[in-house]
C-alpha positions as CSV (number, residue, x, y, z in Angstrom):
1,X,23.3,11.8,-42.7
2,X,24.2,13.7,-40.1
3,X,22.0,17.4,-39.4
4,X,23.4,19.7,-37.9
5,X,21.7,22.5,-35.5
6,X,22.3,25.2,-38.3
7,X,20.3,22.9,-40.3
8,X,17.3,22.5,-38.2
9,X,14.4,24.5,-40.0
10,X,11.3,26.3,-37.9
11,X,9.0,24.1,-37.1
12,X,11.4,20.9,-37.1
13,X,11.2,18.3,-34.2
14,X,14.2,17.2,-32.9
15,X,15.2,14.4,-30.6
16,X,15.9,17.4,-27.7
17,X,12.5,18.4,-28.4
18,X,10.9,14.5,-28.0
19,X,13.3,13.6,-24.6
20,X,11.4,17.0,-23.1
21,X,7.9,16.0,-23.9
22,X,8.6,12.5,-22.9
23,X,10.3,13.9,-19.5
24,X,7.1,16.0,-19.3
25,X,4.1,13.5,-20.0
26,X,5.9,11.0,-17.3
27,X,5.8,14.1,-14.9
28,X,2.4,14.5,-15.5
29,X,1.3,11.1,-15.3
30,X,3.2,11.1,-11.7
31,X,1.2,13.8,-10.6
32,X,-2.0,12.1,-12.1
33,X,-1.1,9.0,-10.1
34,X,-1.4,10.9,-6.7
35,X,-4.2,12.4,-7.5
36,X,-5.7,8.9,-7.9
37,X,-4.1,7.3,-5.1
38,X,-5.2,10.1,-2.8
39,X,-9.1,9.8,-4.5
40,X,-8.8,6.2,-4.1
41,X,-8.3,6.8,-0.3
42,X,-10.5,9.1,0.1
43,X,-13.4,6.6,-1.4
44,X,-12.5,4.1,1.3
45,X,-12.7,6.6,3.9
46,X,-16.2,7.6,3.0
47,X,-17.0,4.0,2.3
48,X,-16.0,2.8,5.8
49,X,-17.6,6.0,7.1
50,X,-21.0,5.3,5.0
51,X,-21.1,1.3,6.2
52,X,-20.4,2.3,10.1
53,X,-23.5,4.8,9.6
54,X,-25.1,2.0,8.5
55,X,-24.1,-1.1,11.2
56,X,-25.8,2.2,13.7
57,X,-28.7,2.9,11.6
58,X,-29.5,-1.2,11.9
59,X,-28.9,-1.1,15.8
60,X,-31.4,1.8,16.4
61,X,-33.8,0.0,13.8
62,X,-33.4,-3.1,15.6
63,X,-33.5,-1.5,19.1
64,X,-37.2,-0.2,17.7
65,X,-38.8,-3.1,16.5
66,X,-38.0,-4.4,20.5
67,X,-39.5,-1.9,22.1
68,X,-42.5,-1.5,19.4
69,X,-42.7,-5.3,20.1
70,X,-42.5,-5.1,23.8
71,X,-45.0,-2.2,23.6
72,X,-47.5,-4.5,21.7
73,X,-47.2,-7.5,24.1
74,X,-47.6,-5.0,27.3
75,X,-50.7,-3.6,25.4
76,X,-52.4,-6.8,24.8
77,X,-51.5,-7.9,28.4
78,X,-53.4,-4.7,29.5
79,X,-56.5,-5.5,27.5
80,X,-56.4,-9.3,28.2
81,X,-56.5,-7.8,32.1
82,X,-59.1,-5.1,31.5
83,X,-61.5,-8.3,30.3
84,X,-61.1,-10.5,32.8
85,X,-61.7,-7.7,36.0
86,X,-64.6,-6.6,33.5
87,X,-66.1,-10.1,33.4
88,X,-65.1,-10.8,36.9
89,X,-66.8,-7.7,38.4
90,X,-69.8,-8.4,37.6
């Protein structure tokens, strides 16, 4: 049966009417798609930005603990020392 335009009452979906919001929801998902892709890229920006914080972070904590360890040597050392002149003095 073949319909005519005339024919087409308010309200009634046509084929037209489908190819636009087809043409339309593939447009959006497009733009949706960029949106993701440029999130996704910004996510591995931060996260290679968050784990070089971190690789620093670890050096200056390890950098510490040598220095609070040298600090604790060179402060025994000094007592060990201050013992034996004291002893020796007398």
């Amino acid at each position: 049966m073949l319909t005519l335009m005339s024919d087409i009452q308010p309200g009634q979906v046509t084929v037209a009417d489908l190819y636009k919001e087809v043409v339309q929801v593939r447009q959006d998902i497009g733009t949706v798609a960029i949106g993701v892709r440029l999130a996704e890229e910004r996510h591995l920006t931060n996260v290679s930005v968050h784990d070089d914080h971190e690789r620093r972070l670890r050096s200056i904590e390890r950098a510490w603990w040598k220095i609070t360890g040298a600090a604790a040597v060179v402060s025994v050392l000094v007592s060990l020392l201050t013992a034996y002149l004291t002893l020796r003095a007398r």
